[in-house]
Backbone as CSV, one residue per row, in Angstrom:
resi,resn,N_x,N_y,N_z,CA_x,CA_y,CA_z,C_x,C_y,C_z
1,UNK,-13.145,-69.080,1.760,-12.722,-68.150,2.812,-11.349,-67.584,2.483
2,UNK,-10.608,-68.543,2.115,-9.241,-67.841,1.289,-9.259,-66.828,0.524
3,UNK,-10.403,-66.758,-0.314,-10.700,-66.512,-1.459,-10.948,-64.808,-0.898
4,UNK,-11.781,-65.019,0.099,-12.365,-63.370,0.916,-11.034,-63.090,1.282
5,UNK,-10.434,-63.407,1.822,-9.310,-62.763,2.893,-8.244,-62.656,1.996
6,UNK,-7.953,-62.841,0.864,-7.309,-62.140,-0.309,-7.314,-61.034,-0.796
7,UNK,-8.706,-61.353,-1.145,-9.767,-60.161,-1.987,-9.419,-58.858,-0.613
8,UNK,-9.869,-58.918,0.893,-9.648,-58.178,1.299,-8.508,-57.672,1.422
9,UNK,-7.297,-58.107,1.280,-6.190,-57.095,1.667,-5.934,-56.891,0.557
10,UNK,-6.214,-57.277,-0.740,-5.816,-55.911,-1.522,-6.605,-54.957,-1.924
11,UNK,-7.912,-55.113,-1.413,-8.836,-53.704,-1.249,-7.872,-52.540,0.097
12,UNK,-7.436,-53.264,0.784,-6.722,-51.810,1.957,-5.571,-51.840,1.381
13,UNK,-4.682,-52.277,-0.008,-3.891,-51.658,-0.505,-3.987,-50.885,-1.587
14,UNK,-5.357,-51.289,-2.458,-5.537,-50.723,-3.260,-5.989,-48.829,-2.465
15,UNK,-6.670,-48.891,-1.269,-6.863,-47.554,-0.365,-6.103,-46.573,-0.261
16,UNK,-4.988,-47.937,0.507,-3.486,-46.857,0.334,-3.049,-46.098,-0.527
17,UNK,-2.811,-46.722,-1.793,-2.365,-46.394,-2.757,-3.328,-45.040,-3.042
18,UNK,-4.879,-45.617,-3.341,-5.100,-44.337,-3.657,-4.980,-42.846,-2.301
19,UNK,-4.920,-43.172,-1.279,-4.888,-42.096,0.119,-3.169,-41.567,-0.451
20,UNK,-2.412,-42.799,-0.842,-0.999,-41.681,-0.998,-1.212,-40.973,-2.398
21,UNK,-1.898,-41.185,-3.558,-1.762,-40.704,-4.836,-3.053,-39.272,-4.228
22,UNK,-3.768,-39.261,-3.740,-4.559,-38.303,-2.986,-3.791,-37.241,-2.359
23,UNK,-2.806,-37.595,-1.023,-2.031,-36.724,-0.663,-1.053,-36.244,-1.204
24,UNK,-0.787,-36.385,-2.505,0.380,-36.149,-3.315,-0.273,-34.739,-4.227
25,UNK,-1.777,-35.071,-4.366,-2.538,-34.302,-5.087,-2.744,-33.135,-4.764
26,UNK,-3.123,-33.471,-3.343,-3.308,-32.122,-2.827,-2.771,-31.487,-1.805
27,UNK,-1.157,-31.930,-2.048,-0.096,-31.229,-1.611,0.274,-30.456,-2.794
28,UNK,0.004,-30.426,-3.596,0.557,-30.020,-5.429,-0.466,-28.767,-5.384
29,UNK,-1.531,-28.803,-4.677,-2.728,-28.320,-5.029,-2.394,-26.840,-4.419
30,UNK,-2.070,-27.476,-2.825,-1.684,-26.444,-1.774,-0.758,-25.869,-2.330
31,UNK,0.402,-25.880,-2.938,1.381,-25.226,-3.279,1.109,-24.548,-4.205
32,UNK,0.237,-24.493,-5.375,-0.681,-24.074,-6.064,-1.254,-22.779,-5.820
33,UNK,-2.084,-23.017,-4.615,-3.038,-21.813,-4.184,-2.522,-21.069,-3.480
34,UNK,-1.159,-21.428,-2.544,-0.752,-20.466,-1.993,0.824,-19.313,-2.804
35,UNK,1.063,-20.319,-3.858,1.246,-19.303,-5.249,0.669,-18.119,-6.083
36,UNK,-0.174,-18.525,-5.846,-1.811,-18.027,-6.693,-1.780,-16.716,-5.640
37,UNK,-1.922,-17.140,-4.217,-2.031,-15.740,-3.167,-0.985,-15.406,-3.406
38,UNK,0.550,-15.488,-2.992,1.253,-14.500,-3.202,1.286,-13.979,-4.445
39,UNK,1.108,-14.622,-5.579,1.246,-13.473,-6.673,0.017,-12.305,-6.814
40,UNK,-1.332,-12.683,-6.358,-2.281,-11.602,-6.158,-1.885,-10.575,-5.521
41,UNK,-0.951,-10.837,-3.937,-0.925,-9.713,-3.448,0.252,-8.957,-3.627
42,UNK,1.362,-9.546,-4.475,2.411,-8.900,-5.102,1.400,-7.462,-5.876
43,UNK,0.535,-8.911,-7.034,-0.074,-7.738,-8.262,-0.597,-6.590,-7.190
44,UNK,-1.300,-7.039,-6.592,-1.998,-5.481,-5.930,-1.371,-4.580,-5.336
45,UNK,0.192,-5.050,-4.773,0.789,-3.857,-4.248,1.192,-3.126,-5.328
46,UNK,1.778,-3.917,-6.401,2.228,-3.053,-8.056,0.967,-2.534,-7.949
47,UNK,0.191,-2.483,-7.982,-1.334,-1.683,-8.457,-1.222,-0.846,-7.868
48,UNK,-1.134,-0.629,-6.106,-1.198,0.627,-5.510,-0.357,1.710,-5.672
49,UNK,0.910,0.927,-6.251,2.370,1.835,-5.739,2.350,2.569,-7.462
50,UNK,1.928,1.739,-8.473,1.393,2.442,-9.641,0.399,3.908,-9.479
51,UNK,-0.174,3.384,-8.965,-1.369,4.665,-8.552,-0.767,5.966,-7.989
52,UNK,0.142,5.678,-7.004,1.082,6.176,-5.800,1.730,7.116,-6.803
53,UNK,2.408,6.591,-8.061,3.735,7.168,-8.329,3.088,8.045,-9.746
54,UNK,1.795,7.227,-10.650,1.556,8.562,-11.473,0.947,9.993,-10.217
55,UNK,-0.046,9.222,-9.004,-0.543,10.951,-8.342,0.864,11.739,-7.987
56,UNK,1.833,11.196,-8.196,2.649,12.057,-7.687,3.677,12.661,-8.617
57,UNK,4.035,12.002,-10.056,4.307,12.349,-11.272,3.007,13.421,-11.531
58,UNK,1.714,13.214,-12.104,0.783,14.264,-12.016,0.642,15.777,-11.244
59,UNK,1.012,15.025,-10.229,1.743,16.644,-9.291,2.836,17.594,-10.291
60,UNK,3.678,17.068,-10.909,4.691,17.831,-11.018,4.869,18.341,-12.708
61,UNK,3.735,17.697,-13.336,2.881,17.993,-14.554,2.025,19.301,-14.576
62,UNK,1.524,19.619,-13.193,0.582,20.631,-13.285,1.049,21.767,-12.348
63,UNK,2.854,21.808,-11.834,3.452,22.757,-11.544,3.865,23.269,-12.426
64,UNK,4.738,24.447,-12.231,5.759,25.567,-13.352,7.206,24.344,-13.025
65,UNK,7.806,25.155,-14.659,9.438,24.084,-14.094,10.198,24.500,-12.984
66,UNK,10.295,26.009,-13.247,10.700,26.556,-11.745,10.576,26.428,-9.948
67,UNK,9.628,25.420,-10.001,8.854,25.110,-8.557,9.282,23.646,-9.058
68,UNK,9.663,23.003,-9.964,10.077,21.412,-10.081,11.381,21.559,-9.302
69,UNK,11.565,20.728,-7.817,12.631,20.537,-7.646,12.141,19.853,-6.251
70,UNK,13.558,19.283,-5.142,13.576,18.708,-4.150,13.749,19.309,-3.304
71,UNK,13.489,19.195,-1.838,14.370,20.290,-0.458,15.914,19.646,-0.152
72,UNK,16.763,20.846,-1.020,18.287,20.166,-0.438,18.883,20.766,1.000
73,UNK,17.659,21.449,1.677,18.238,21.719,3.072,18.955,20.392,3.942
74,UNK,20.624,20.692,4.242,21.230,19.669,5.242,20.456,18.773,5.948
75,UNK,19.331,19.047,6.744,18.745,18.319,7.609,17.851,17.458,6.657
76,UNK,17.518,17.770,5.435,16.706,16.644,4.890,17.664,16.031,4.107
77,UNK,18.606,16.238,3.604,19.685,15.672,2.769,20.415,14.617,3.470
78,UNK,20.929,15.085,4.871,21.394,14.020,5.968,20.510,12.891,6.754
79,UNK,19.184,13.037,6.029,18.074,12.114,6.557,18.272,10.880,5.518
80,UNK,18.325,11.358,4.447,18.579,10.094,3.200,19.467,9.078,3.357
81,UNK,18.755,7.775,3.380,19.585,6.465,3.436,20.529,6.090,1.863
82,UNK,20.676,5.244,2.152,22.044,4.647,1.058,20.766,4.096,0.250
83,UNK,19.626,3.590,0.404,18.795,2.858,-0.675,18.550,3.804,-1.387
84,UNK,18.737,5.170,-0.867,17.845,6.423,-1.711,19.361,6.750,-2.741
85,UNK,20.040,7.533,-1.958,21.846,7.966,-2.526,22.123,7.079,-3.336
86,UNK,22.147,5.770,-3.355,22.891,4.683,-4.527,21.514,4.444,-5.281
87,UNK,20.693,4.933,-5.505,19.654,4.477,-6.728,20.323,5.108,-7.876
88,UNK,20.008,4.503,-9.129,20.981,4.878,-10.583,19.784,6.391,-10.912
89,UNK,18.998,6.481,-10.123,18.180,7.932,-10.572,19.094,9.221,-10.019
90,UNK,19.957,8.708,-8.830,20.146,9.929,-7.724,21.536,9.880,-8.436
91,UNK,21.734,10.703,-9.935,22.712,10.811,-10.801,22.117,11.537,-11.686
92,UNK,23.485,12.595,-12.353,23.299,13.522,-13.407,23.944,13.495,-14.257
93,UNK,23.531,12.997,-15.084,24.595,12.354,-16.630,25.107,13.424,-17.207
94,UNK,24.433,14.404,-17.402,24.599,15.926,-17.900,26.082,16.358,-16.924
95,UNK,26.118,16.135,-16.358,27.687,16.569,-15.303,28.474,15.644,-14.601
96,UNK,28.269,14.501,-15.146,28.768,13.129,-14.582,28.861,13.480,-12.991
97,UNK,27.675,13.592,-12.066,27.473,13.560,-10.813,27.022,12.515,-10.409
98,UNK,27.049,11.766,-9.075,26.171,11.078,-8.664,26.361,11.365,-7.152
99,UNK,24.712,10.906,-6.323,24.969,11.063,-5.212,25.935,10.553,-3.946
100,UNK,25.580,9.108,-3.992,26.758,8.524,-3.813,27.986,9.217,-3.713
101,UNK,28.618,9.251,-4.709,29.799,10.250,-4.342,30.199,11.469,-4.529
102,UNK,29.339,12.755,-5.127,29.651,13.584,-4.737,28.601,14.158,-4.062
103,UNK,27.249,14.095,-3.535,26.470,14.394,-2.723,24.836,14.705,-3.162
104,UNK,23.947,14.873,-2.859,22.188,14.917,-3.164,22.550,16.343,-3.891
105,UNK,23.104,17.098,-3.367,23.030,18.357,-3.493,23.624,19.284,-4.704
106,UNK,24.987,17.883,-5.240,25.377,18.332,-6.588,24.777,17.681,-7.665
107,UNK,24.025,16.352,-7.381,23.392,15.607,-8.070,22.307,16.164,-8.588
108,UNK,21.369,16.393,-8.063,20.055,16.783,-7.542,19.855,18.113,-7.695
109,UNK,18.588,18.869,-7.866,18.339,20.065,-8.058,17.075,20.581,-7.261
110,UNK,17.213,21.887,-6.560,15.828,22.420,-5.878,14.705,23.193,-6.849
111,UNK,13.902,23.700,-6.278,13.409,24.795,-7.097,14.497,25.884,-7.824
112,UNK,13.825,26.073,-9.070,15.162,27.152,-9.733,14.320,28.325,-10.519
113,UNK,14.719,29.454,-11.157,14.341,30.115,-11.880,14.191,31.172,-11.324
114,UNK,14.026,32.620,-11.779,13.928,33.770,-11.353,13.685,33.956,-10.133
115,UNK,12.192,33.693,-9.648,11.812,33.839,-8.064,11.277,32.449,-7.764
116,UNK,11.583,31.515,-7.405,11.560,30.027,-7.563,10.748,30.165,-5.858
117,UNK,9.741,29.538,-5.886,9.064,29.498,-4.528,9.571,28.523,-3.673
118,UNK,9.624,28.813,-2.379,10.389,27.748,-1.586,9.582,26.397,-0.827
119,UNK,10.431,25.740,-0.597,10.125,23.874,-0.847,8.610,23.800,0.520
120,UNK,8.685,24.825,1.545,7.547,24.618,2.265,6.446,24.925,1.776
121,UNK,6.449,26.483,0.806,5.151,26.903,0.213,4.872,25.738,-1.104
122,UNK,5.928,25.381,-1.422,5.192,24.421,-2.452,4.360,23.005,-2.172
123,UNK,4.588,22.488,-0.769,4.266,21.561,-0.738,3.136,21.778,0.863
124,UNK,3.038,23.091,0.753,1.509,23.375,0.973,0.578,23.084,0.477
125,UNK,1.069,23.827,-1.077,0.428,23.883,-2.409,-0.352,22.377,-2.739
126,UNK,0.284,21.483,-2.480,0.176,20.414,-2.605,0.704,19.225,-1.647
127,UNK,-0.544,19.210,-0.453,-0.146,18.718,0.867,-0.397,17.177,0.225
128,UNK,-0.934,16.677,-0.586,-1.564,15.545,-0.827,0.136,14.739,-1.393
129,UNK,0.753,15.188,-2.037,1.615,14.598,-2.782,3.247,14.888,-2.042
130,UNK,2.930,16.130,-1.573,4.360,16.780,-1.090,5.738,16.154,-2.124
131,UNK,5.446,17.314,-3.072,6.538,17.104,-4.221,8.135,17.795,-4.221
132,UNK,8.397,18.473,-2.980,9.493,18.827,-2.870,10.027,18.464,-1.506
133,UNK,9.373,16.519,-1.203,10.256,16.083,-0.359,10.984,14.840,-1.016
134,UNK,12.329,15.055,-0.816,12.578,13.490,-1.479,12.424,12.173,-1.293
135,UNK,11.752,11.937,-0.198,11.423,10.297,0.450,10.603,10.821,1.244
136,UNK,9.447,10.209,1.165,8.314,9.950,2.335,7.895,8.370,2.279
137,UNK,7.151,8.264,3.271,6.237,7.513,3.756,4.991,7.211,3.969
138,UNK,3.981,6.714,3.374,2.580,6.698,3.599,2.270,4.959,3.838
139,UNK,1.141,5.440,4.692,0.687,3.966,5.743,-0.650,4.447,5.924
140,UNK,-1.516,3.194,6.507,-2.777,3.432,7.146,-2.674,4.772,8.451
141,UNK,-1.824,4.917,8.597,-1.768,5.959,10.023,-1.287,7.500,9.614
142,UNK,-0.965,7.741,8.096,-0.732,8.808,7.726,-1.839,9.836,7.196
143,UNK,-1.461,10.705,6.741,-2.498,12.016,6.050,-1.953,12.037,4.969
144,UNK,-2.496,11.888,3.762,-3.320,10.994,3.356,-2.773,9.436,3.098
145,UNK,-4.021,8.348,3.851,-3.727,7.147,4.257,-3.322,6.523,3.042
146,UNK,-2.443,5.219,3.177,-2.243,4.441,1.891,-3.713,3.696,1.172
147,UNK,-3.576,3.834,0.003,-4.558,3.387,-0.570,-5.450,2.058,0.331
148,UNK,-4.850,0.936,0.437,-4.662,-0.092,0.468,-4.183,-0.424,1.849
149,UNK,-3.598,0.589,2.742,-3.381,0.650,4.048,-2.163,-0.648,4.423
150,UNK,-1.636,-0.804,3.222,-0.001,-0.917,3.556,0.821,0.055,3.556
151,UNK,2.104,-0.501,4.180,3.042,0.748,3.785,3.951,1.079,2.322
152,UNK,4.542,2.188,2.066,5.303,2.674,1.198,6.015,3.738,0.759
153,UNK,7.153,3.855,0.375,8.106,4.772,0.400,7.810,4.991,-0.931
154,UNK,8.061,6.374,-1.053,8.045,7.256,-2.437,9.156,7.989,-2.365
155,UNK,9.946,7.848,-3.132,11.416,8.477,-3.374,11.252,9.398,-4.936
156,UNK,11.694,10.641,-4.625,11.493,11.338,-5.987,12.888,12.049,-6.411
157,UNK,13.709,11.829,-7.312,14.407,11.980,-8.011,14.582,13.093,-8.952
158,UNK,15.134,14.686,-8.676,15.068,15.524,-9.792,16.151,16.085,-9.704
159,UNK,16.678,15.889,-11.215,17.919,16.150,-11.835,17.521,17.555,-12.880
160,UNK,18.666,18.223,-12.505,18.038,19.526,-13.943,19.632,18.965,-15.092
161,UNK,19.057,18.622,-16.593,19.991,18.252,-17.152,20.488,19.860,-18.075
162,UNK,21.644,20.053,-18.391,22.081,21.150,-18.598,21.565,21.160,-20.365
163,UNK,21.507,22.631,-20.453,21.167,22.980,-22.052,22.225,22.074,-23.072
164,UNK,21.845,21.695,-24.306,22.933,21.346,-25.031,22.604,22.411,-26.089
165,UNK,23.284,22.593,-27.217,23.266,23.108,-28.645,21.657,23.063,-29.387
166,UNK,21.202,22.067,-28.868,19.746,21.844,-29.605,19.226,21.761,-28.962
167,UNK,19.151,21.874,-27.299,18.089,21.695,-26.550,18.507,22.522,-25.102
168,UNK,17.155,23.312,-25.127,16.643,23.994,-23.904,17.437,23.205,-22.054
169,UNK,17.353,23.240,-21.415,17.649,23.180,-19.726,16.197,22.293,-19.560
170,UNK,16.423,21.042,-19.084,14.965,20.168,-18.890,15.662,20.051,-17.792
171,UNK,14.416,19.318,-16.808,14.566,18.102,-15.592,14.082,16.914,-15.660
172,UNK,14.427,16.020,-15.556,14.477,14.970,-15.321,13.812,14.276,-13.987
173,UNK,12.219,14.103,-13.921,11.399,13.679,-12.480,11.587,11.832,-12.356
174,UNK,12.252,11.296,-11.577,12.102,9.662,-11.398,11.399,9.615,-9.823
175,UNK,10.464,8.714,-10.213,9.570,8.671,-8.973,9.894,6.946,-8.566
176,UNK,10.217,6.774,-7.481,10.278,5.383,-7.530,9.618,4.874,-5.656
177,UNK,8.514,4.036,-6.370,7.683,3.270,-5.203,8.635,2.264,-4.692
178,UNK,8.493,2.387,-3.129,9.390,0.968,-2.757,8.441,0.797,-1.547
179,UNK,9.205,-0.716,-1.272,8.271,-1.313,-0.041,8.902,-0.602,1.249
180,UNK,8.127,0.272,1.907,8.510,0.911,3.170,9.696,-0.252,4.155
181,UNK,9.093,-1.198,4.495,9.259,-2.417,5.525,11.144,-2.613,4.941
182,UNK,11.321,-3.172,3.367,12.234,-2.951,2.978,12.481,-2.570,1.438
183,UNK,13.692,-1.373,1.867,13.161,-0.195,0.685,14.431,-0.693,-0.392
184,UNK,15.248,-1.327,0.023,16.078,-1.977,-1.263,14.958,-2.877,-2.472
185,UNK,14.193,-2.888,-1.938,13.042,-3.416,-3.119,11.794,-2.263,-3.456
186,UNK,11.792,-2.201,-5.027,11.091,-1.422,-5.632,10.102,-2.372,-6.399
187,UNK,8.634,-1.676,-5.931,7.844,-1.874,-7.019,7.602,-1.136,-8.491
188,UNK,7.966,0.151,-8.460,7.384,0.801,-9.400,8.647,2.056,-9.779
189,UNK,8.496,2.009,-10.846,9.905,3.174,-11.550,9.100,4.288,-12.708
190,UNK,8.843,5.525,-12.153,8.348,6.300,-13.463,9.163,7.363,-13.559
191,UNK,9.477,8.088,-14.967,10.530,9.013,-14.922,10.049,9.377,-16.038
192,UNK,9.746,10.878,-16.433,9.469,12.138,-17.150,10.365,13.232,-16.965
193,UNK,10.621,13.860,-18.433,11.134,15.007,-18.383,10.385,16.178,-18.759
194,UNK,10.665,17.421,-18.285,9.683,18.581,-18.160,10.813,19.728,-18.688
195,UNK,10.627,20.407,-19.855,11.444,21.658,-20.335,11.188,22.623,-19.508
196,UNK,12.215,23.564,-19.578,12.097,24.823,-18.752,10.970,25.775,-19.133
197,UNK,10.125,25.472,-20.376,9.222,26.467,-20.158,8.041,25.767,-19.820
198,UNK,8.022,24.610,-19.003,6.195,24.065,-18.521,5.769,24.985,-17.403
199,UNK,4.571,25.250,-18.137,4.231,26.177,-17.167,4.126,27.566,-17.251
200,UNK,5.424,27.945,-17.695,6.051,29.603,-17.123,4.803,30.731,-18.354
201,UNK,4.649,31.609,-17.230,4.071,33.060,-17.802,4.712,33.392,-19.551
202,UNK,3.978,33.791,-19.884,4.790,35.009,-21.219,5.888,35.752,-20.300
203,UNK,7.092,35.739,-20.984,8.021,37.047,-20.963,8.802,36.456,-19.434
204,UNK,8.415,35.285,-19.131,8.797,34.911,-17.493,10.722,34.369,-18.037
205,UNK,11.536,34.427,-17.000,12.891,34.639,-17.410,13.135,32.930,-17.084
206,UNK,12.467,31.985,-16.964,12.694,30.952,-16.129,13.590,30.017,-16.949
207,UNK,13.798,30.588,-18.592,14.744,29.274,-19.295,15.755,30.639,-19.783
């Protein structure tokens, strides 16, 4: 009888032992999978805001250079937050400008060139992308809805860099995806330059 009542208590320690080497397991496990989710839904917002920022780089591929630009009207210029003004895009190396301190408006460039169409007819032109606003917003509740029906800020960046000796008058397009909710964090950074003649007619005065 000794012999049983031995044997039994170290069968309910040997239990223990394994119930704590168990909960150790799949506390490791849990921390695991819920790793596993946040990095999925990180990847998928990079996925959307990727998508987000070539349709809207693509926009400005299949304009003239002359219609490449931002609306620097006061009322949209005075709408821009400090996440937008202090980005290292909202700067013109070509004239040592930046927004920040000397303003969107010396930084930054609108439509330009001979008869340069203005920032409402262009983004008629292209209601889907609206390429001559500098920060928007798209969500499940907008026209046209977010992919993915989160939110996100699209900030677009255009600098005209000045002619040098060997090279033509380009611009400079930086498109940068950020998380609407909070826009000091960016998912996605794309930036292309476009010469003054994309686009333009024969004989057109635009470079």
């Amino acid at each position: 009888m000794a012999r049983l009542r031995k044997n039994d208590g170290f069968l309910m320690v040997e239990l223990l032992v394994a119930m704590f080497v168990l909960t150790v397991a799949l506390t490791a496990l849990v921390g695991v999978f819920s790793t596993g989710i946040l990095t999925m839904r990180t990847a998928s917002r990079v996925t959307t805001a990727t998508f987000l920022a070539d349709a809207q780089m693509e926009t400005y591929r299949a304009m003239t250079s002359r219609d490449i630009g931002i609306d620097l009207a006061a009322g949209t210029v005075s709408a821009l937050d400090s996440n937008y003004k202090n980005d290292a895009a909202c700067a013109n190396a070509s004239t040592s400008k930046t927004c920040a301190t000397d303003g969107v408006g010396t930084a930054e460039t609108g439509p330009t060139g001979a008869t340069p169409d203005t920032c409402t007819t262009i983004n008629t032109w292209y209601s889907s992308t609206l390429p001559c606003t500098p920060s928007r917003t798209i969500s499940s509740t907008t026209t046209p809805a977010s992919p993915d029906g989160r939110s996100y800020r699209i900030d677009t960046y255009i600098i005209q860099l000045a002619a040098t000796g060997s090279q033509r008058t380009q611009k400079q397009v930086t498109v940068v995806v950020r998380d609407a909710a909070t826009p000091s964090r960016y998912f996605v950074r794309d930036t292309s330059t476009f010469d003054c003649s994309t686009g333009v007619t024969p004989n057109s005065t635009d470079c």
